[in-house]
Each structure stands twice: as C-alpha cells, then as structure tokens.
N, C-alpha and C positions, 0 to 999 in steps of 0.2 A: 527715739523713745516713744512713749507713749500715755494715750489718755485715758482713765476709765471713769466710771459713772457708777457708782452703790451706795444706796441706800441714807439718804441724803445727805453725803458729802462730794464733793469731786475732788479727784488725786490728779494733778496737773502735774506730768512728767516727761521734764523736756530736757535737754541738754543744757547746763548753765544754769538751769532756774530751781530754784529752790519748791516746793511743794506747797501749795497754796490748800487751805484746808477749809471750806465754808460748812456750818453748822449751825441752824436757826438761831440765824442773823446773825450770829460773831463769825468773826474769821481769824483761825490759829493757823498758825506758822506748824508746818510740820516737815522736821529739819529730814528730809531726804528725799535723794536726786533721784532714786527708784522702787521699783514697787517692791513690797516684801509682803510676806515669805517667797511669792511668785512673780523672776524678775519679770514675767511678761505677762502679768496677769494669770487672774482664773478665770476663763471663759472654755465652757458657759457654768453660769454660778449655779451649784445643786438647790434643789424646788424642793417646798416643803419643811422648811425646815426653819421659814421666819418664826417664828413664836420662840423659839431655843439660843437662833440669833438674836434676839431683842433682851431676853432676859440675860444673856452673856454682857452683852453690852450697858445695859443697865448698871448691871452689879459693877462694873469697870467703871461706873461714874465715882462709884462710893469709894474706890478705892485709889485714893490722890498719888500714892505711893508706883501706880501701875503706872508704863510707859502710854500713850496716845498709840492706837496699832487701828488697821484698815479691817473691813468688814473679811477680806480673804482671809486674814489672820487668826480672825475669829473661828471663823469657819475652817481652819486648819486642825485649829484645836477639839475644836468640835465633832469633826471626823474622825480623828484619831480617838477618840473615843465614844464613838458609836451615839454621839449627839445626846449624851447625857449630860446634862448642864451643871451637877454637884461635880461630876470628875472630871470636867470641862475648868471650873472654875480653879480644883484644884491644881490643876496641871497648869495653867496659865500663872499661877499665882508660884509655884516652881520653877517655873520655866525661867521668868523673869528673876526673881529671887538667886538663882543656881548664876546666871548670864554675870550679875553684879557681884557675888561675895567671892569667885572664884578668878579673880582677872586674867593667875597664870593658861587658864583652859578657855575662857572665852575676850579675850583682849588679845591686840598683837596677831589679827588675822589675816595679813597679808599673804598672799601666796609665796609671794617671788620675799618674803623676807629673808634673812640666811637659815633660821631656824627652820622655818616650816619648810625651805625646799630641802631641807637635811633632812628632813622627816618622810616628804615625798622620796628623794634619792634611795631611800633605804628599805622603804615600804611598795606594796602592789594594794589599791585600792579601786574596783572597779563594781559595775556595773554591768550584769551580764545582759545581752542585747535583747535576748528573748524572756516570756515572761512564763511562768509557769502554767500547767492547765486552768490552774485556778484565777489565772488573772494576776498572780504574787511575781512583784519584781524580786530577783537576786543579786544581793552582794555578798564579794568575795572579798576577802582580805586576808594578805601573806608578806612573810619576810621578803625581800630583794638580796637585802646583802647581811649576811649574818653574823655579820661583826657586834657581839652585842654589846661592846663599848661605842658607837655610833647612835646608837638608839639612847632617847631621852624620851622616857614617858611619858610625861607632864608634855611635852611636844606632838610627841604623838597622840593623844587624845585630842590636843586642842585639833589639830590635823584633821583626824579620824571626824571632829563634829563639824567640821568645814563640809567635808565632802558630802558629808549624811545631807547640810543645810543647801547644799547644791544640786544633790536627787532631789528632795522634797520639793523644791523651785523643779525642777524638769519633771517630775514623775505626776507634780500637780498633788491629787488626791486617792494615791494609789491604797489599790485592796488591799494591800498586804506587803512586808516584806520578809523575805526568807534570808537570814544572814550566814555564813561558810565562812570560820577562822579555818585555815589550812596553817596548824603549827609545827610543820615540816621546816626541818633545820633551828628547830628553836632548842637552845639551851638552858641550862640552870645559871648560865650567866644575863642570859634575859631577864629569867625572873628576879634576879641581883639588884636589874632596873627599874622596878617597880616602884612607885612610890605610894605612902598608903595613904595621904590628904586627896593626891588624884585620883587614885584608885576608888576611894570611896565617892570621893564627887562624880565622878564617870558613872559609877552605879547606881547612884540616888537620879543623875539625870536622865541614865538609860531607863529606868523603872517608871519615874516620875513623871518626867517633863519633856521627852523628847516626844515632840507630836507627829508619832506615824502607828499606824498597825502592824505590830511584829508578830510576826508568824510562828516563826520557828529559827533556834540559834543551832547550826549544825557545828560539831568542832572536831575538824577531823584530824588524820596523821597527827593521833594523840601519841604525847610524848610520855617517857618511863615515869616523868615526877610530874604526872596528870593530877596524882593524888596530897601532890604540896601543893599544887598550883592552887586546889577547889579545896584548900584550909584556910590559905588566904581571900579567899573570893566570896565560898558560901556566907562566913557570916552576914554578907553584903546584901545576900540576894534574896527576895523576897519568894513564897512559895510558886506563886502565880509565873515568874521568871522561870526558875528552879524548872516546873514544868516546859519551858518550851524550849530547854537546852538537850540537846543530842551529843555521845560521843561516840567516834568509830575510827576505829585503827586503821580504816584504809580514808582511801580519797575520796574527794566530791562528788563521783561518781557513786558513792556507796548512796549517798545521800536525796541526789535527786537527779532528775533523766538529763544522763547523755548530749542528748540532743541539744541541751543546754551549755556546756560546756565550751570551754574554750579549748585548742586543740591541744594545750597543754594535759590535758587532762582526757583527750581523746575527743572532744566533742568537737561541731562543726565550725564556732566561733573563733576568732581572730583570737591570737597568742594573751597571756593575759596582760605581758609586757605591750602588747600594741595599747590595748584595753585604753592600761594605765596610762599610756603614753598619750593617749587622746583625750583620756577626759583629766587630767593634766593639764594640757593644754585648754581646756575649756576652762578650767576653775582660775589660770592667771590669765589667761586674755579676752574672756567672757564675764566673767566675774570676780574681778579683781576688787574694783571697786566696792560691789555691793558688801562682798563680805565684809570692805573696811567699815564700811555702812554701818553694818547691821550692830557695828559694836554699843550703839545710842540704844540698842533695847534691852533695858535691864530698868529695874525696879531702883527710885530714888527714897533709899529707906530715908533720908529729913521729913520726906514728907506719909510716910507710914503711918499710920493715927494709930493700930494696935500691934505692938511690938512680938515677933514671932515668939513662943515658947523657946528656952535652950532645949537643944535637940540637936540635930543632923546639919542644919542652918550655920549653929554654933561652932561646931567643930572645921568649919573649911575655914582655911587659911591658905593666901599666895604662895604661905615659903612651903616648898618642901621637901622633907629630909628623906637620905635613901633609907632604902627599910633593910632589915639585915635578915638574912636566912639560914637559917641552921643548915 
C-alpha cells in the first residue's frame, strides 16, 4: 500500500492498519484500509484550483450529515464538473445522499458475491483500450447471455456502478467519457425486467451524482420497441442528458472509429469477451476489497441539521416491484 501527503492531513495506508487522519491538532480515525476514489492515489494533483478546493472543503465542515472524504475526492468532484463549486456541492450532496437511501444499488458490493457474479456472467462490461482523438475514454456495454430471465436489474445497476467506480480509480481524471449500449439480442422480455424505484435511482445518479464527464451516450442495434423503451425512460431524463443520447440501427462502428473497436466489431482490439474477461478479473482480485470499502460513504441522515425537501430523495426505496408493460 501506500502513503500520501494533501493538504494538511496525512492518509496512512498500509496493510492491517487502519487510516490515521491528523487535522490541526485532533486526530480522527478514518475507517479505511485504502485510498478513494483513487486506489493509488492521484498523482500528480491538478494546479490551480486551491481557492475551489478550500471552499468545497469548508462548506463539508457545515454539513455534519456528510461522510469525512480526502482532498482527491474533492477534487473528483470537482472535475467532473468543471470546478464550479455551487454544482460541485450539489453533486457531492447527491452522491452521498443516493449511496445511503438506496442500499439495494449501492450496498452488497462484492464482486465474487453470487449476485453480482450473476450479473457479471450475463453482461459484457468493458473498457476500450484506446482513447478517442479527443482524449475521451470508451465504454461499452452488451448482453452475454440473453436469457432475460437471468437478468435482475436492481443487480445489474448495482454491477454496472461498481465497474464505472473502478474506471474512475484507473482512468484518474479523465476528459471525457463516450458510453456504447449495444442492445443486440435484447428483448421485450428484458424490458419485463426493469424495475422502476431502480430505474429512476440509476437516472437521478447518472444525471446527478456520478462524478465524471459524459460525453456522449451512443445506443446502438436499436431494437423494434426503441420507442416503449424511451416512454419509460424519458420522463427520467433531464434535457441536458436527452441531448447527449444517440441512436443508430447499426453497430459501434456507426458511432465512432474503427480503429477503436474490438475485433468483434472489426476493430484492431482484443475480442470484447477477453475485454471483459480481464477487467473482471481486476475488479475481484484488485479491488475487491475497496469496493466492500467504499460502502462507509454515504450520508448519515441523524446527523443532517436541514432535512431534504420531499422529492426524488423521498421516493427511493430498497424494495422493488417489477414494473408491468403493456
């Protein structure tokens, strides 16, 4: 493991030893064996941008309710949104919020558990190796097995934001991400699967509180009931999203260059089965842990001092019911 040094605290992280946290002159206990968001640190830490850092950090004193998180975390936040500190706060204040009222999508993150390798088994989640001109990493995401009795929603999101919090740790503080759903082999019995307490929490996160730069959602090998799919969805989705969704009847290929591609799709890259099969393998025996880890960041609403408006907040619940479709 390892040690870092920002901005006066030190994160002591070592094998066995709990995280020692010093802070003009108290010393708190901060219950984790490694670093987050970035299991290995962010180095080197972007210039420029103390005066944004300080008032993030500040406004987290005031609010008792927020978890204790490291200077990279801040600054994750902060990137992701162009280091504006009103959508900065808001997004941290989401982020933590969404992690605690939803436990069925962010608790129970073990890789190797039976659920989520049932979700792995079924799904392709990858990371394409090269990055676009612009400097924008690519993900891809596709059926495996198209049984859509096999697929659990609620499962698979929780899944789906494992992997995302696993780029973000490797990718660091990427430009940009370009996302490719490939809904080849999906059926109206998929959409059967959907549940709509997840469904909406998945959307308020993706919009909200997922801290990265999303570029562009491409959705391609769109299927005949494209148009029930985005009856259930649009109400969800904010204008700002709405814009950066793409659909095209053909493949990935339609979408962005070739050259990127895995061979599956004609491009030079390893099949997207190896892909997965690799970074698979990194998220249960590279990060297994951290992700059990990282379940300690959420918002402890006892100690909240102003209680959220009923709203979006209000409506997530653990349990939930399948949704029915005409």
């Amino acid at each position: 493991m390892s040690c870092f040094i920002q901005s006066g605290f030190v994160c002591h992280l070592q094998e066995g030893f709990p995280s020692i946290v010093k802070k003009r002159g108290r010393a708190k206990m901060a219950a984790t064996k490694y670093c987050h968001p970035f299991l290995n640190g962010l180095k080197p830490m972007p210039e420029g941008h103390d005066e944004e850092i300080q008032q993030v950090k500040e406004w987290m004193k005031s609010q008792p309710h927020l978890p204790y998180i490291s200077d990279d975390y801040v600054i994750l936040f902060l990137h992701s949104n162009y280091f504006k500190v009103k959508e900065t706060k808001d997004t941290i204040e989401c982020y933590f919020t969404l992690r605690n009222n939803t436990p069925d999508l962010f608790s129970n993150r073990d890789p190797l558990s039976p659920r989520n390798k049932a979700v792995l088994d079924v799904t392709h989640m990858v990371a394409l190796p090269k990055l676009t001109e612009e400097g924008y990493h690519v993900l891809l995401y596709r059926l495996s097995d198209l049984d859509y009795s096999k697929l659990n929603f609620a499962d698979a999101v929780r899944v789906f934001c494992m992997f995302n919090d696993v780029k973000l740790s490797e990718d660091r503080l990427s430009e940009g991400y370009i996302v490719i759903f490939d809904m080849k082999g999906c059926s109206l019995g998929h959409l059967t699967r959907v549940t709509l307490p997840a469904l909406r929490a998945f959307m308020h996160y993706i919009q909200n509180a997922h801290p990265c730069r999303l570029k562009k959602i491409h959705v391609v090998h769109t299927v005949s009931f494209i148009n029930q799919v985005m009856c259930l969805v649009k109400p969800l989705i904010h204008s700002n999203l709405l814009n950066l969704l793409n659909f095209s009847s053909d493949g990935p290929d339609s979408v962005v260059d070739k050259e990127l591609l895995p061979e599956d799709y004609g491009g030079p890259a390893p099949s997207v089965k190896q892909l997965h099969d690799e970074q698979r393998r990194n998220m249960e025996e590279n990060y297994r842990e951290w992700l059990i880890e990282s379940e300690i960041f959420k918002v402890d609403e006892k100690k909240r001092v102003k209680k959220p408006s009923k709203g979006m907040f209000a409506s997530f619940t653990s349990s939930f019911k399948s949704l029915d479709i005409d």
